[in-house]
N, CA and C atoms as a LAMMPS dump frame, in Angstrom:
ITEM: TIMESTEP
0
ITEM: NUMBER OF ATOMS
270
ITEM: BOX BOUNDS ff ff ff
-5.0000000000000000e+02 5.0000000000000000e+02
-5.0000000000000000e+02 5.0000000000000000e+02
-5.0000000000000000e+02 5.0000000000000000e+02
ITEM: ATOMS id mol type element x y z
1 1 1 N 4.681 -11.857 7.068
2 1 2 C 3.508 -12.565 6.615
3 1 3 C 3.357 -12.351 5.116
4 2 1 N 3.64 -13.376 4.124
5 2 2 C 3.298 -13.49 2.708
6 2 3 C 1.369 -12.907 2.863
7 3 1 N 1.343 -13.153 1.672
8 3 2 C -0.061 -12.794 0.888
9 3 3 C -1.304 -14.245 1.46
10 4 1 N -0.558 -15.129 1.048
11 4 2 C -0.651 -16.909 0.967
12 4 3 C -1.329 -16.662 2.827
13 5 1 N -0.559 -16.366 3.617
14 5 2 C -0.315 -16.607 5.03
15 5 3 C -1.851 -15.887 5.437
16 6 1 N -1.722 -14.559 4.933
17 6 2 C -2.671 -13.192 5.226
18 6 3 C -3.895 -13.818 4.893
19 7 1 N -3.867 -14.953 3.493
20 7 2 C -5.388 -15.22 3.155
21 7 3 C -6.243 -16.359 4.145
22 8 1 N -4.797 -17.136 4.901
23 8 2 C -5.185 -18.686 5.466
24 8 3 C -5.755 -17.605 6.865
25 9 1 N -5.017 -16.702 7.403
26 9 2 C -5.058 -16.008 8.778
27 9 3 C -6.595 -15.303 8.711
28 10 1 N -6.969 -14.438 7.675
29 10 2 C -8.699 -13.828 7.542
30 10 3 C -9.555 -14.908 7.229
31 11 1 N -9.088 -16.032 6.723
32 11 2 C -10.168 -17.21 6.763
33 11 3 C -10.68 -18.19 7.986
34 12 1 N -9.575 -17.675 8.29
35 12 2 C -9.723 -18.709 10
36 12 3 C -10.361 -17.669 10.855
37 13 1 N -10.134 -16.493 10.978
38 13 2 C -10.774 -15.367 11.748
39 13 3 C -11.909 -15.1 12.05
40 14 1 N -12.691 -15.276 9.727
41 14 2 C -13.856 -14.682 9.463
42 14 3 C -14.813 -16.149 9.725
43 15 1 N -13.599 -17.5 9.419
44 15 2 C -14.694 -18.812 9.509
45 15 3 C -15.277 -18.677 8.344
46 16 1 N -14.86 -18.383 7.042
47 16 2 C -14.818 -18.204 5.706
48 16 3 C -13.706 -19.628 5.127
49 17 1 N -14.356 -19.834 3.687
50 17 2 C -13.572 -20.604 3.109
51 17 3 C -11.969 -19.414 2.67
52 18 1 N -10.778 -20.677 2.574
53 18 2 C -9.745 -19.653 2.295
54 18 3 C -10.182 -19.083 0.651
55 19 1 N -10.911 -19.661 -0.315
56 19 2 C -11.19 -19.155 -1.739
57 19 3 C -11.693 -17.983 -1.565
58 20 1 N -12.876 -18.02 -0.601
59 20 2 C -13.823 -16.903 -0.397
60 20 3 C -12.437 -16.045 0.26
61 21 1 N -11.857 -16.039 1.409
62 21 2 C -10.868 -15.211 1.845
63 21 3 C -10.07 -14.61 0.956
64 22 1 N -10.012 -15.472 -0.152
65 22 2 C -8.644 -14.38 -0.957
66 22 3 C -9.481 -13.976 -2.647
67 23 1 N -10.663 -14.371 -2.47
68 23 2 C -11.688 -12.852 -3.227
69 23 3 C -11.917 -11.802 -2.088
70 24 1 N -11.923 -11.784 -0.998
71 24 2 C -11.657 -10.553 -0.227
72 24 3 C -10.915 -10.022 -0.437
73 25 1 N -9.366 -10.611 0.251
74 25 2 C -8.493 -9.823 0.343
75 25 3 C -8.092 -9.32 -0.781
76 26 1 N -8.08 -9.916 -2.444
77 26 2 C -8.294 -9.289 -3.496
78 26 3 C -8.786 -8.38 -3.875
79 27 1 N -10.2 -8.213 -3.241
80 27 2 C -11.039 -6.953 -3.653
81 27 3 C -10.426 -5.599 -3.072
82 28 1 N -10.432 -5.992 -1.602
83 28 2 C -10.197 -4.967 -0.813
84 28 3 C -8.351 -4.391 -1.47
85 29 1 N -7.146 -5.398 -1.996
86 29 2 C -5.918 -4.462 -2.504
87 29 3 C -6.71 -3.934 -4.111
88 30 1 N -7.273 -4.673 -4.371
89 30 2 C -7.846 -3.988 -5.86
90 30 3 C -8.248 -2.385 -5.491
91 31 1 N -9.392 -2.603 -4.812
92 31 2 C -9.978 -1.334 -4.516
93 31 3 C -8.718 -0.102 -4.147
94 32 1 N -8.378 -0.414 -3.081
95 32 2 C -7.284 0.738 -2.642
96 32 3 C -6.345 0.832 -3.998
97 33 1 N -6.212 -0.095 -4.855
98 33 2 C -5.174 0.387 -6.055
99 33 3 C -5.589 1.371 -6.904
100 34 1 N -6.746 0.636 -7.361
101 34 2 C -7.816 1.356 -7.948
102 34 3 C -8.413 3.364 -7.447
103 35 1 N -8.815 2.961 -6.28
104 35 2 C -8.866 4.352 -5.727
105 35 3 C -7.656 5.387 -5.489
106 36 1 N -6.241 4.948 -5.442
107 36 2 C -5.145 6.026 -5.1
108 36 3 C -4.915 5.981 -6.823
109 37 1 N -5.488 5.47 -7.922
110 37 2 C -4.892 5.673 -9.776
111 37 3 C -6.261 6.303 -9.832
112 38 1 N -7.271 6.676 -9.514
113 38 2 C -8.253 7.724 -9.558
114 38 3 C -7.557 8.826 -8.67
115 39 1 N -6.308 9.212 -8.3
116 39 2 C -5.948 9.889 -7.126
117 39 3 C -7.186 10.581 -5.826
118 40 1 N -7.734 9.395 -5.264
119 40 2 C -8.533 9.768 -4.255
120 40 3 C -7.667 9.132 -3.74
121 41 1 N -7.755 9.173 -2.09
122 41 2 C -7.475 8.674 -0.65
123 41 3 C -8.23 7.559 -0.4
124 42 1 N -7.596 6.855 0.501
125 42 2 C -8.648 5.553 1.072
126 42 3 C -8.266 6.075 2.794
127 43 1 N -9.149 5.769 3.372
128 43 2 C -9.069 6.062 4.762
129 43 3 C -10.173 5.26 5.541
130 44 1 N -9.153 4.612 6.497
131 44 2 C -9.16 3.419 7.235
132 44 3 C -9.248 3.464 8.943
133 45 1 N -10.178 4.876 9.226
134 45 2 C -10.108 4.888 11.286
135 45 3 C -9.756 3.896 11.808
136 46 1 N -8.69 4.541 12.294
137 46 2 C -7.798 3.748 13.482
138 46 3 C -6.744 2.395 13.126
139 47 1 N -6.733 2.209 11.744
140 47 2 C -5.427 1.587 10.827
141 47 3 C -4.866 2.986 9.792
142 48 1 N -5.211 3.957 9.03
143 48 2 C -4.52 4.374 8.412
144 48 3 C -5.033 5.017 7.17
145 49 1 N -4.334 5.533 6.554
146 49 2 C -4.677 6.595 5.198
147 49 3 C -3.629 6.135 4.415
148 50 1 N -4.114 5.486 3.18
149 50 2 C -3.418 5.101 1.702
150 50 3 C -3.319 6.566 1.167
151 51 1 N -2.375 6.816 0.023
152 51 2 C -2.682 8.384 -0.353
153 51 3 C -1.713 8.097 -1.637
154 52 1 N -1.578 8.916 -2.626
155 52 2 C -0.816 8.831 -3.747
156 52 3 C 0.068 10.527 -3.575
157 53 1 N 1.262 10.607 -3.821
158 53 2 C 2.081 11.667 -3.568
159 53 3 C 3.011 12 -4.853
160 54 1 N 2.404 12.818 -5.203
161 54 2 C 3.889 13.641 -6.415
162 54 3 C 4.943 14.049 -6.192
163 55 1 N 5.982 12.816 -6.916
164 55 2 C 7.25 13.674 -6.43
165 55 3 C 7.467 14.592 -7.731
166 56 1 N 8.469 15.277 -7.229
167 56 2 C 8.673 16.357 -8.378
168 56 3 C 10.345 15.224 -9.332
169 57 1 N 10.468 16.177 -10.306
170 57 2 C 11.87 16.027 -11.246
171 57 3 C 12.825 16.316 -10.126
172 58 1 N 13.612 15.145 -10.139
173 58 2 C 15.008 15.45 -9.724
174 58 3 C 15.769 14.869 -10.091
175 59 1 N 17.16 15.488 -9.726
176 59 2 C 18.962 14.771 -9.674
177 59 3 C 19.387 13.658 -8.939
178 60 1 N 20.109 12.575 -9.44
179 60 2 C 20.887 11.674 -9.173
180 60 3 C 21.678 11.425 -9.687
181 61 1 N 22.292 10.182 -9.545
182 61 2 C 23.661 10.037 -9.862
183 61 3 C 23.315 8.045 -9.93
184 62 1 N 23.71 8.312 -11.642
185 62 2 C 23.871 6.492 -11.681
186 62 3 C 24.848 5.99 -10.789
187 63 1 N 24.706 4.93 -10.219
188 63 2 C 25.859 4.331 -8.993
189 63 3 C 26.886 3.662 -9.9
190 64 1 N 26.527 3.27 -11.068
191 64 2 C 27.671 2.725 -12.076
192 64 3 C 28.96 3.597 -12.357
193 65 1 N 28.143 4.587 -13.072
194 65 2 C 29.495 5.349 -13.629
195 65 3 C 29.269 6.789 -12.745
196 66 1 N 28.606 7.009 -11.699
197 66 2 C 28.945 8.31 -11.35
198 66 3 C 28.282 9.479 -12.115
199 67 1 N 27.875 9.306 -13.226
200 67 2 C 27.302 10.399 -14.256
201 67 3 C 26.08 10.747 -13.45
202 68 1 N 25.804 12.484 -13.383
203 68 2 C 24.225 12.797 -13.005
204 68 3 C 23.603 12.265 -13.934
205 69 1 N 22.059 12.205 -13.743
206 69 2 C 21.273 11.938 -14.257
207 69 3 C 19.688 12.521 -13.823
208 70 1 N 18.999 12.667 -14.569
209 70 2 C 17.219 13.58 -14.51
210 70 3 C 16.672 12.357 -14.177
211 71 1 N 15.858 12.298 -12.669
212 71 2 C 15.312 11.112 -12.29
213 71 3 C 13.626 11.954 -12.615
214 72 1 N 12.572 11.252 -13.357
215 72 2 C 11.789 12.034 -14.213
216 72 3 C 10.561 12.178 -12.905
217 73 1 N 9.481 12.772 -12.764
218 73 2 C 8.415 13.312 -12.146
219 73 3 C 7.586 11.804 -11.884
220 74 1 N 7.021 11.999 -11.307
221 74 2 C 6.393 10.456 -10.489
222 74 3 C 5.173 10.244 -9.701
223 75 1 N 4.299 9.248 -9.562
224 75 2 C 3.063 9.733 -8.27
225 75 3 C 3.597 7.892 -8.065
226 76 1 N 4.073 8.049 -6.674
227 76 2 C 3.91 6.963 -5.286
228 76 3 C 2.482 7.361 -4.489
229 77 1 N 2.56 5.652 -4.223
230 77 2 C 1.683 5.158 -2.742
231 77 3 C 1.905 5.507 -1.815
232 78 1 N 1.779 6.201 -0.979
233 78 2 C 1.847 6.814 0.185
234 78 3 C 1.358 5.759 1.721
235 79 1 N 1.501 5.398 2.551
236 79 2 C 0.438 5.09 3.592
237 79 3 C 0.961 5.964 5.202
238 80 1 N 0.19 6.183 5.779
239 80 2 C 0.175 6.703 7.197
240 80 3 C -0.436 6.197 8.146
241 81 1 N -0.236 4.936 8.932
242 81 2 C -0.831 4.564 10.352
243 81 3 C -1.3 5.771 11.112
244 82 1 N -2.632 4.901 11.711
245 82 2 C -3.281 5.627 12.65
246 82 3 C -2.837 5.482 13.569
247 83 1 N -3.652 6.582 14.35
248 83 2 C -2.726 6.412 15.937
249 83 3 C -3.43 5.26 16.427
250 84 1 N -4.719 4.373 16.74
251 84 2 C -4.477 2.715 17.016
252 84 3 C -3.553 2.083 16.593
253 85 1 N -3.481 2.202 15.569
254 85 2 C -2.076 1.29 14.439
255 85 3 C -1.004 1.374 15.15
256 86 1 N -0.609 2.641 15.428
257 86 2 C 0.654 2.974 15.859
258 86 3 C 0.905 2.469 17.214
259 87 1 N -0.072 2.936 18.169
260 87 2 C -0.012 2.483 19.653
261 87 3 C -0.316 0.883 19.981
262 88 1 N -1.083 0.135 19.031
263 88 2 C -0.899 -1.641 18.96
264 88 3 C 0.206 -2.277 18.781
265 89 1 N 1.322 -1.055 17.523
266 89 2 C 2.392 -1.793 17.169
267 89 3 C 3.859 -1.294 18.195
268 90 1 N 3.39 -0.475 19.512
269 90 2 C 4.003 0.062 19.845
270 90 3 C 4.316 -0.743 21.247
């Protein structure tokens, strides 16, 4: 399911215009972006926990030439399904 698909699918659901649907669904990825670059959590009972995770400095290896290389320190998006999430998609 594109973005496009997700906005026509909560508009038909909510019985919302699709414009109004995708200032929702806008707000709501804004927000969670917004809240894991403040490094807080978003948490979602019974869909899931957004979370931001530090990786540390590490080693690799360019796939070109084989040379190691210092892959530098980092904070990823994290997410974790809930157990509804999990047992709907199960």
């Amino acid at each position: 399911m594109t973005k496009t698909e997700l906005i026509a699918e909560v508009a038909t659901k909510a019985e919302i215009t699709k414009v109004e649907s995708e200032k929702v669904v806008n707000a709501v990825l804004d927000t969670i972006v917004e809240t894991l670059v403040s490094k807080e959590k978003v948490s979602l009972v019974g869909f899931g926990n957004f979370d931001g995770v530090d990786r540390a400095e590490r080693q690799g290896v360019n796939p070109k030439t084989g040379e190691p290389i210092t892959i530098k320190a980092t904070r990823v998006p994290k997410f974790h399904a809930g157990k509804a999430f999990k047992e709907a998609v199960k």
